[in-house]
C-alpha positions in Angstrom: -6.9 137.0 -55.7 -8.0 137.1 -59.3 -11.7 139.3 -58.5 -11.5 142.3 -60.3 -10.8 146.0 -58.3 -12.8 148.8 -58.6 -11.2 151.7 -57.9 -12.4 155.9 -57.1 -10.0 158.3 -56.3 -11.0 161.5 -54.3 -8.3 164.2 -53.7 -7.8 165.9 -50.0 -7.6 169.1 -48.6 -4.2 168.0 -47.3 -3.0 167.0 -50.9 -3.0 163.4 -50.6 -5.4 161.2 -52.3 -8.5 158.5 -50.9 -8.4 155.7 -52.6 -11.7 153.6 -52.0 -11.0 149.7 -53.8 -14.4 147.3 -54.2 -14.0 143.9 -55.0 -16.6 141.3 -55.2 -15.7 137.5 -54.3 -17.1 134.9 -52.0 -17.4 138.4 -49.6 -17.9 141.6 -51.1 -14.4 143.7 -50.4 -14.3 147.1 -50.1 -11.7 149.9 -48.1 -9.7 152.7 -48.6 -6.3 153.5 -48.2 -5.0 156.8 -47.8 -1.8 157.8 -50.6 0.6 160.5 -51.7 -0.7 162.1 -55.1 2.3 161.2 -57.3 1.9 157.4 -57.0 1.6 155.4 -59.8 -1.8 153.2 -60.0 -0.6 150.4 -60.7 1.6 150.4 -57.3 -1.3 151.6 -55.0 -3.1 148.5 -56.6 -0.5 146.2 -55.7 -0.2 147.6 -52.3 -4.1 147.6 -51.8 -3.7 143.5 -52.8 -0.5 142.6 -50.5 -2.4 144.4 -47.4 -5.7 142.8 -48.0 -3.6 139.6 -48.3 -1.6 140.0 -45.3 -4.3 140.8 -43.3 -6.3 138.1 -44.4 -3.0 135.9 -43.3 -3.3 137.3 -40.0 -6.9 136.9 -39.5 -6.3 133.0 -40.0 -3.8 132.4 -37.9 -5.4 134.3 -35.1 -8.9 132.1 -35.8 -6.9 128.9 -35.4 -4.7 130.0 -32.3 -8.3 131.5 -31.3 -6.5 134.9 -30.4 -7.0 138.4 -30.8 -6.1 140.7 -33.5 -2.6 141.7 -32.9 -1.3 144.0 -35.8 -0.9 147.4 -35.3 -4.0 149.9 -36.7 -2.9 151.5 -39.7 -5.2 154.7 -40.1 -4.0 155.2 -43.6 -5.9 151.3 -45.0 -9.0 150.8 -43.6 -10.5 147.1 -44.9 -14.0 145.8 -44.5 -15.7 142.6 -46.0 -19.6 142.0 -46.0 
C-alpha cells in the first residue's frame, strides 16, 4: 500500500478525535476511524493501513468462497472505496 494518506482530524464533543483518511489508488479510499486524543499519528496511520488491509483480506476470501461478510461491525472504522 504505497498511495499516499490524507489525513483531517476533527475533535468531539465526547473528547475523542475523527479521523477521516483519503487515499487514491486503483479505487479512491476514504473512511474514518474514531480515536482517543493522545494517540500518536504515526500509530493511528498504521492502524488505519493494517484495517484497510485486513479487511481487504477478508473481502477476498469471502469473493472466492462466494460468502458473506463475516467480521464483526466495528462503529469506531468505517471504510468505503469508490
Amino acid at each position: 500500500m504505497e498511495n499516499k494518506m490524507k489525513i483531517e482530524t476533527k475533535k468531539l464533543p465526547s473528547g475523542k478525535c475523527q479521523v477521516k483518511f483519503t487515499m487514491d489508488g486503483q479505487k479512491k479510499t476514504y473512511g474514518y476511524v474514531l480515536v482517543e486524543p493522545n494517540r500518536k499519528l504515526s500509530d493511528v496511520i498504521d492502524e488505519i493501513k493494517e484495517r484497510i488491509a485486513a479487511k481487504r483480506d477478508n473481502l477476498s476470501i469471502f469473493k472466492h468462497l462466494s460468502l458473506t461478510q463475516r467480521w464483526k461491525d466495528d462503529h469506531n472504522f468505517l471504510l468505503f472505496e469508490a
